[in-house]
N, C-alpha and C positions, 0 to 999 in steps of 0.2 A: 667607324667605331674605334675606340682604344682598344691594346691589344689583348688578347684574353690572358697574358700575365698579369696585366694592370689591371683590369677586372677582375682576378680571383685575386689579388689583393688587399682590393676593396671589397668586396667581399669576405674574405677571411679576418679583415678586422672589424666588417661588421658583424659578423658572427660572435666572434672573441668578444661583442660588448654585450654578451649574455653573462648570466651566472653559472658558473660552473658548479655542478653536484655530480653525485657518484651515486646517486639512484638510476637504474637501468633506465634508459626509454626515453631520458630526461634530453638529449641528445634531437631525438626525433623533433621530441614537443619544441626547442628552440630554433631548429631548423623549419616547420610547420608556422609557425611564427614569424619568422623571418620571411618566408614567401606570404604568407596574410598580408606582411606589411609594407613590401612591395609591389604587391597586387597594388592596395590602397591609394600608397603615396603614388604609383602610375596614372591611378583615373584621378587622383585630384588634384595631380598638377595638369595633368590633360584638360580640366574641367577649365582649370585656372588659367590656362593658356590660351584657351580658346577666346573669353572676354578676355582678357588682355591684350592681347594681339589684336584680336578685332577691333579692338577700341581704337588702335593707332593708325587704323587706314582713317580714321577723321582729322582734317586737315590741323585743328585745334589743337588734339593730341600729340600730333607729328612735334608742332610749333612746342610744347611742353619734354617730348621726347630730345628733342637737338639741344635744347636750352637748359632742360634740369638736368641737372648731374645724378641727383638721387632719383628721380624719375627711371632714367636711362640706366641705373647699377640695378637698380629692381626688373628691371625687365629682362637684363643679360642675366641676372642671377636665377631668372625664375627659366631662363633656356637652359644652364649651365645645368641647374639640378633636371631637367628632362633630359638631356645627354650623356648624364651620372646613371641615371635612374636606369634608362635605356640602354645602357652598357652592362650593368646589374643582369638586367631580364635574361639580355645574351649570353650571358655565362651560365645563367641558371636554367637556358632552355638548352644549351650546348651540354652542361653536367647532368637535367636532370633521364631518370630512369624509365620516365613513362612513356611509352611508344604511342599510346590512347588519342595523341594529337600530332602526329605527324605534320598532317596537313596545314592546322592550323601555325605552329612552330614555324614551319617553311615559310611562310606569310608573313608573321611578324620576325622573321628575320630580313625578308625581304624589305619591309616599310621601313623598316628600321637603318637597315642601308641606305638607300632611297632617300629617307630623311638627313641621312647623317651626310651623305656628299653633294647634296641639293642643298642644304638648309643647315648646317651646319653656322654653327658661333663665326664663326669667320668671313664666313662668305653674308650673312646675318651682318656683319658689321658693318663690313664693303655695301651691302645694298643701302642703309640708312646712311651711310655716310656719302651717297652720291644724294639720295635723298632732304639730307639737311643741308644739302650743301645747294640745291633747288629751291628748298624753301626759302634759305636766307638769300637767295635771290630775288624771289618773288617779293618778298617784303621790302628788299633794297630797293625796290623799282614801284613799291607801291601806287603809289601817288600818280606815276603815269600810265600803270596796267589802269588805272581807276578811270582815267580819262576817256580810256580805247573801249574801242566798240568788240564784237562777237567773240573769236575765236583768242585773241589779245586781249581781253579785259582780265582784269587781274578776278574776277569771279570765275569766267574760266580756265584761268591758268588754276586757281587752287582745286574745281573740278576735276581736271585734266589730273593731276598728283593725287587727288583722290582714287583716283579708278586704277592708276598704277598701284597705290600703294594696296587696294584692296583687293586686287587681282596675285599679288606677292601674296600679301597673309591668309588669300582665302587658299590657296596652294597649300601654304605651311600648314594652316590648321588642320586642313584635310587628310592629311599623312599623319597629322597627330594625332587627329579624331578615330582613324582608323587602326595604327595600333593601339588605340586605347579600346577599340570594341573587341579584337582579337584578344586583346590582354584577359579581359572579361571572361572572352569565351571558355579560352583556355584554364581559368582556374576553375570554372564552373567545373569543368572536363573535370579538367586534375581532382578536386574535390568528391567527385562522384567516382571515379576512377579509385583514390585512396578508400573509402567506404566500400566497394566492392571486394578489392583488395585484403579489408581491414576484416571482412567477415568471414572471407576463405580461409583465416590463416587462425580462424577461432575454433 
């Protein structure tokens, strides 16, 4: 994860890109907002990442992945803002006040790490680039994997890279998928939590 300097940075200038008033309260309501809409943008890039990623364990995709440039920047862009996003959350589970989810907090900070030194942009990189660098072998040689029989035919080599690459992404999704359910949960919490909160103090 980046460091919680750099996350309450980012954070403090997304804040800052509210309106500023000097009506009392007005503070909350932007800060109330601002967790809504990281709630949001968690599960739908989560959503969004799941078919996407999935899609590239098909051998097709891979072959469109190595080759398109803009293919390949939309993909690393749609990791980059889940590592953005996921840096966010951790500042905001580390600042915020509610004890109400202990449990669930310790978890998605767990997944979160997990995700961030397993699956990380970089290491992400390194795995598709030993990846494309396979494929464009298999195609270099097409013509005589085609000729070869069982385990050597150029059918099973592209199977064979299939099941590698879908055994990688079903990993990754699954840490994704998972702090996207805890993410959930927790604002449910949070939400019923603020309401309980919001009526003791009427």
């Amino acid at each position: 994860m980046k460091s919680t300097s750099a996350a309450a940075l980012i954070f403090t200038l997304i804040i800052s890109s509210f309106p500023v008033h000097s009506k009392p309260g007005i503070s909350m309501c932007a800060e109330s907002s601002l967790t809504e809409n990281l709630e949001k943008k968690i599960l739908a890039l989560s959503s969004k990442a799941h078919i996407e990623l999935m899609a590239l364990s098909e051998y097709r995709n891979l072959k469109s992945f190595c080759q398109d440039d803009s293919y390949r920047e939309t993909i690393f862009n749609l990791l980059d803002q889940i590592h953005l996003y996921h840096d966010l959350l951790e500042f905001d589970l580390n600042q915020t006040p509610y004890k109400h989810s202990q449990r669930i907090i310790k978890k998605l900070l767990k997944h979160m790490d997990k995700l961030d030194q397993k699956h990380n942009p970089t290491a992400f990189n390194d795995f598709f680039k030993d990846q494309c660098s396979f494929q464009s072998n298999i195609e270099k040689h097409a013509v005589h994997y085609s000729a070869a029989f069982s385990s050597h035919s150029y059918g099973s080599r592209v199977y064979a890279q299939e099941v590698v690459m879908y055994r990688y992404l079903k990993r990754l999704t699954t840490r994704i998928n998972k702090i996207r359910k805890h993410v959930d949960h927790f604002y449910v919490r949070r939400q019923q939590w603020e309401q309980v909160s919001h009526h003791k103090t009427e």
